[in-house]
C-alpha positions in Angstrom: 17.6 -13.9 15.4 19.5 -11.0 15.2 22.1 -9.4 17.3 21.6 -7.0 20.3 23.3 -4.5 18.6 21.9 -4.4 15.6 18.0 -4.4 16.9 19.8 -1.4 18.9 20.1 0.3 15.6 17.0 -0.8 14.0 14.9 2.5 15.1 17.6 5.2 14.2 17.6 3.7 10.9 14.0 3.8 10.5 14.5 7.3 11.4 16.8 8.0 9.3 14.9 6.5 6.1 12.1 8.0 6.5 13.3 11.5 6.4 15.2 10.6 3.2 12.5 8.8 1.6 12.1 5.5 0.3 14.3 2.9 -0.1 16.6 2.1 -3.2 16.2 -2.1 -3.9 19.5 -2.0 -3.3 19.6 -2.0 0.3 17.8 -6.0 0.2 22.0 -6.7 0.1 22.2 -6.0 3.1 19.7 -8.6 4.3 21.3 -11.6 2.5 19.9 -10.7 -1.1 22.4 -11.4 -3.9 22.2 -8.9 -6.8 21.8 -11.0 -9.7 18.0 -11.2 -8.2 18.0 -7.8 -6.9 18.4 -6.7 -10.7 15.5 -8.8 -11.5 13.5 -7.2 -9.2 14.5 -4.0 -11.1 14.2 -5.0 -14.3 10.3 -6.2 -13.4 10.1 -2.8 -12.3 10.5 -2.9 -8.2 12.8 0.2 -8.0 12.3 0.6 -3.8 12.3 -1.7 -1.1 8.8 -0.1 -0.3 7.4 -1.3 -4.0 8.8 -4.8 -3.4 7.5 -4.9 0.8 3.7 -3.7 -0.4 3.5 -5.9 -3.8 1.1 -9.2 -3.0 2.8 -12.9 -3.0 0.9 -13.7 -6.3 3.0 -10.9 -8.3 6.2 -11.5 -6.8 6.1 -15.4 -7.6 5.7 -14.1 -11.8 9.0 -12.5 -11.5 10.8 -15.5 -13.7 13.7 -17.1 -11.2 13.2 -15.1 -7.8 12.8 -16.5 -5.0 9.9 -14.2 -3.2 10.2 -16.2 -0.1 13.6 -14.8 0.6 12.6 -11.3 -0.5 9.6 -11.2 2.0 11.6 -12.7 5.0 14.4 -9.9 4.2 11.6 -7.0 4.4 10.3 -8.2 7.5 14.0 -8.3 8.7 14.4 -4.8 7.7 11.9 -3.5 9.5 11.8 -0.4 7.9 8.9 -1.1 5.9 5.5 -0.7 8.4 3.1 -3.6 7.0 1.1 -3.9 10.8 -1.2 -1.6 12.5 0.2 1.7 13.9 -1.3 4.3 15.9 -3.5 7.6 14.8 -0.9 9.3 16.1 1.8 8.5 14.1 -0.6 8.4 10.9 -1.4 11.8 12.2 2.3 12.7 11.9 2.9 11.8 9.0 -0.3 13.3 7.3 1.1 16.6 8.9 4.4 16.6 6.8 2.2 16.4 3.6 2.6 19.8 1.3 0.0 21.3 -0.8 1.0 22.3 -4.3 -0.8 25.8 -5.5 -3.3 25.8 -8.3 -2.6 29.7 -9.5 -5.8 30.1 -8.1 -6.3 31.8 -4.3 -10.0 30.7 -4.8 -9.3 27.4 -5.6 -6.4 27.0 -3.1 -8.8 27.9 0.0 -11.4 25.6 -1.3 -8.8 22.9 -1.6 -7.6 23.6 1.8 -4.4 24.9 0.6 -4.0 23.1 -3.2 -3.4 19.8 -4.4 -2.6 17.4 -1.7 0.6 15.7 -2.1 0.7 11.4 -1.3 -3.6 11.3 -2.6 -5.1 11.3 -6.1 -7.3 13.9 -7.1 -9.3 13.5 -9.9 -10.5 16.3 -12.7 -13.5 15.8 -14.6 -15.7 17.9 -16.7 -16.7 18.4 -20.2 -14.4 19.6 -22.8 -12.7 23.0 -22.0 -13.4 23.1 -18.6 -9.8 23.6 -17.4 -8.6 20.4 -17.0 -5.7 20.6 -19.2 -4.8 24.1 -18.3 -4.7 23.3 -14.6 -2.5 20.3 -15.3 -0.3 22.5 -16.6 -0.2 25.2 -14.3 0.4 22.4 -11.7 3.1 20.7 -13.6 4.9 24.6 -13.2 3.6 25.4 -9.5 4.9 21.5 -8.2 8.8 23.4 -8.5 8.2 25.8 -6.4 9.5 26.3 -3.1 7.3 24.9 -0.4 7.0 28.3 1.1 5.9 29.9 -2.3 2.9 26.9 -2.6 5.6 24.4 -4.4 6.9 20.8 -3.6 10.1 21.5 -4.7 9.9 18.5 -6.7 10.2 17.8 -10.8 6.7 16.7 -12.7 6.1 13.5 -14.7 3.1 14.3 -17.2 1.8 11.2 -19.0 -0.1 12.6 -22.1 -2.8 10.2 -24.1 -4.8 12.8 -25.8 -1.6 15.0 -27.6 -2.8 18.2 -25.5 0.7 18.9 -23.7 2.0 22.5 -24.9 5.4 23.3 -23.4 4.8 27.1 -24.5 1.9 27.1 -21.6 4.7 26.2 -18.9 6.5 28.7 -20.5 4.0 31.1 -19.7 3.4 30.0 -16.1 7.0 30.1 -15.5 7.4 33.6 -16.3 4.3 34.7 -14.2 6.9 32.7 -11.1 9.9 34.5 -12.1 11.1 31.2 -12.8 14.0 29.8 -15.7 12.2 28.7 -18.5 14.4 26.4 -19.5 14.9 24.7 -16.1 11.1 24.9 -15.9 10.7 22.4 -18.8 13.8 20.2 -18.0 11.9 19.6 -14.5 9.1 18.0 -16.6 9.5 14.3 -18.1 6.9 13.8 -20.9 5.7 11.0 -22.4 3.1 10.3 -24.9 0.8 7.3 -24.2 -0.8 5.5 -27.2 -2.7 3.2 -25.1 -3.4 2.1 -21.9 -0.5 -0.8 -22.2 1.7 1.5 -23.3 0.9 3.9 -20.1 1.3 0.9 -17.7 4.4 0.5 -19.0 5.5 4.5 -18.6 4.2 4.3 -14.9 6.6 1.9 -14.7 9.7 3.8 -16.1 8.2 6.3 -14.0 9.1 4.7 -10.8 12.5 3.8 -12.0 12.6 8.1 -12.3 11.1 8.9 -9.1 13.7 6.5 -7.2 16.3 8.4 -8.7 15.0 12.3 -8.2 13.0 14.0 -6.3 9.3 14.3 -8.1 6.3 15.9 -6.6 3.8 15.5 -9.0 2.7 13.0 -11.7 -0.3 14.0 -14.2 -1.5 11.2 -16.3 -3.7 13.3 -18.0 -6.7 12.1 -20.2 -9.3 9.0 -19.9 -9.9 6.0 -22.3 -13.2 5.8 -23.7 -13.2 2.6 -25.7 -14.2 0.2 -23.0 -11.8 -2.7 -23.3 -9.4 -0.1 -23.0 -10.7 1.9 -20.1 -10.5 -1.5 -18.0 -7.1 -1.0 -17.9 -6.8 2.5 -17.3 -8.8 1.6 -14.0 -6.2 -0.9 -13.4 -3.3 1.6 -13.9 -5.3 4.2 -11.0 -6.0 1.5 -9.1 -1.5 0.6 -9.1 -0.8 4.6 -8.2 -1.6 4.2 -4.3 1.9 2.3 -4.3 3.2 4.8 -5.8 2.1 7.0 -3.4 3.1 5.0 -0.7 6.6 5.0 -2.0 7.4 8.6 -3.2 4.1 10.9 -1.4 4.0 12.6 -4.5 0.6 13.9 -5.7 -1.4 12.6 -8.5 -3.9 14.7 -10.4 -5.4 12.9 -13.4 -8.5 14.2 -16.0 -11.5 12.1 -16.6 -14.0 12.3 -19.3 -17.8 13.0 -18.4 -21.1 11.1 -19.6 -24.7 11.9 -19.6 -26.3 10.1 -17.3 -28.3 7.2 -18.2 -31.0 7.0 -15.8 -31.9 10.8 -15.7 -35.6 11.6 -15.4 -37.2 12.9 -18.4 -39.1 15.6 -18.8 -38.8 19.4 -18.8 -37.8 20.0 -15.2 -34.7 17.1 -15.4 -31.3 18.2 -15.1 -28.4 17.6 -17.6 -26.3 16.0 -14.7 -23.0 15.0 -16.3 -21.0 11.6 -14.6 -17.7 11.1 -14.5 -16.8 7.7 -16.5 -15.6 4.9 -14.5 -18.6 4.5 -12.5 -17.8 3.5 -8.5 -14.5 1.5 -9.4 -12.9 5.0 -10.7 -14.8 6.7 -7.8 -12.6 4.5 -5.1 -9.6 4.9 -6.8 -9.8 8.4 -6.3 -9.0 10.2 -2.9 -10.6 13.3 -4.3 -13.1 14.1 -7.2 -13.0 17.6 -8.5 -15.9 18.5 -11.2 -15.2 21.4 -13.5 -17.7 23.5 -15.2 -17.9 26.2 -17.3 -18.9 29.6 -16.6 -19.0 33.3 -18.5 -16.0 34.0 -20.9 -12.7 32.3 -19.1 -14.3 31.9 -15.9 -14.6 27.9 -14.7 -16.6 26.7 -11.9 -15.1 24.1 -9.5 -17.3 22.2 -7.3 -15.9 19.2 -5.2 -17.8 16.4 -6.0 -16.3 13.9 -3.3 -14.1 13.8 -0.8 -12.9 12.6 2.8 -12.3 15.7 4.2 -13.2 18.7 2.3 -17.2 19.9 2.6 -18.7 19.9 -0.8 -19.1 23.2 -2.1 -17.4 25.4 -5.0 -15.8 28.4 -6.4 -14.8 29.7 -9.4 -11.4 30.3 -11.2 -10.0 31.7 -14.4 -7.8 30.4 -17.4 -5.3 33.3 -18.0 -2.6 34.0 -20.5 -0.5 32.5 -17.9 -2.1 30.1 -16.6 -5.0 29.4 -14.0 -6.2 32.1 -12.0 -9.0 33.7 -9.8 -11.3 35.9 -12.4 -10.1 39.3 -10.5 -6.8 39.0 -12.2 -8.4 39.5 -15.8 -6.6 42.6 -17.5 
């Protein structure tokens, strides 16, 4: 059992950590845990003392030579990881110190209800040159602003698996911000993923990054369409919620469309596109943005699903720097 004083202390330090954001794994030393295994947990990838507390029994007992038993008895000793039930009101709270990063777009902002929504997953997906990539780049730009000017104030990691990342587009964006270009592009850590191993693996170097900076946005942008492959892409959405749990950054990611198989024929059916991924993808997502396109540069974005935005849609514009609202067009 522990001491008076120190369950005394127990909700000022809860306080404390939460405004300051998760946890390094180093703080399981102070709970008894030595640090030859606390750099096993780091070298398996468990960079917080959130990522270790919300990781299952099963995964924890793979980790070659630690002992999970200890680990979970430390957390729950802690008590500054929340596993129970807690009240709407404090979920409330919390939801309420969420920021939304700007799109460029004052159309797609409102129907957005504000932007991208930081600690969910949105999802982009559309037929080619329908502004996913474009708006993955103006986000990767509007995620450093300040939050008063639409920003999180937070760097971008952009995971890359169809060799569409331009720096010259942030470039762009910046300058329409007034911002440094060169900071701009040092706020952004790219990575290239060759397949969908190799982008499990950069989510987990990406964890390692986001324990050690402040990052409001992560875009692995682009979809696997080989099936075997696009099994564990799911998988790798389906790992991002403890992500979000950890750092309440936003993920935006692009998906690749399909006709759809059991369309009616004949001359009065519609050429309804799908997202891939079918209903697994679908719950992975917190909300499913289709794009579409419209007259010259103008793109139509309709929200396909979510939990609490009304489906309807607008329409935006890819400018020279970056997304837009059509008015803008010199």
């Amino acid at each position: 059992m522990s001491h008076p004083s120190q369950d005394s202390q127990t909700p000022q330090e809860e306080e404390e950590y939460q405004v300051s954001g998760p946890l390094l794994v180093e703080k399981l030393q102070e709970s008894g845990i030595h640090q030859q295994d606390i750099k096993k947990l780091t070298d398996a990838g468990f960079h917080t003392v959130e990522a270790v507390a919300y990781t299952s029994k099963k995964n924890l007992i793979s980790i070659k030579g630690y002992p999970s038993r200890r680990q979970r008895k430390s957390c729950r000793r802690l008590k500054i990881v929340p596993l129970g039930f807690q009240s709407a009101t404090e979920v409330h709270a919390r939801r309420s110190e969420l920021v939304h990063i700007t799109t460029g777009s004052k159309n797609l902002d409102t129907l957005l209800g504000g932007g991208m929504e930081t600690g969910s997953i949105t999802e982009l997906f559309g037929e080619f040159r329908t502004g996913k990539s474009q708006l993955c780049h103006t986000l990767a730009v509007t995620c450093q602003l300040p939050v008063d000017m639409g920003g999180g104030e937070g760097k971008c990691l952009y995971i890359d698996t169809e060799g569409t990342f331009r720096p010259v587009r942030l470039l762009a964006v910046a300058e329409r911000y007034g911002l440094n270009g060169e900071e701009v592009l040092d706020n952004v850590a790219y990575a290239r993923a060759y397949n969908a191993d190799h982008q499990c693996q950069l989510l987990t170097a990406a964890s390692a990054l986001m324990s050690e900076s402040r990052f409001a946005l992560i875009t692995p942008e682009g979809s696997q369409t080989n099936a075997a492959l696009f099994v564990r892409h799911v998988q790798l959405l389906l790992a991002f919620p403890h992500v979000l749990l950890q750092f309440g950054i936003a993920v935006v990611f692009s998906n690749q469309v399909m006709s759809s198989p059991d369309a009616t024929a004949g001359p009065y059916a519609s050429n309804e596109k799908k997202p891939i991924g079918g209903n697994i993808l679908a719950h992975a997502s917190t909300t499913r943005l289709q794009l579409k396109k419209g007259r010259a540069n103008t793109r139509i974005c309709r929200i396909y699903d979510s939990p609490c935005l009304p489906e309807s849609e607008t329409t935006f514009a890819i400018l020279p720097s970056g997304i837009g609202d059509p008015e803008e067009e010199v």
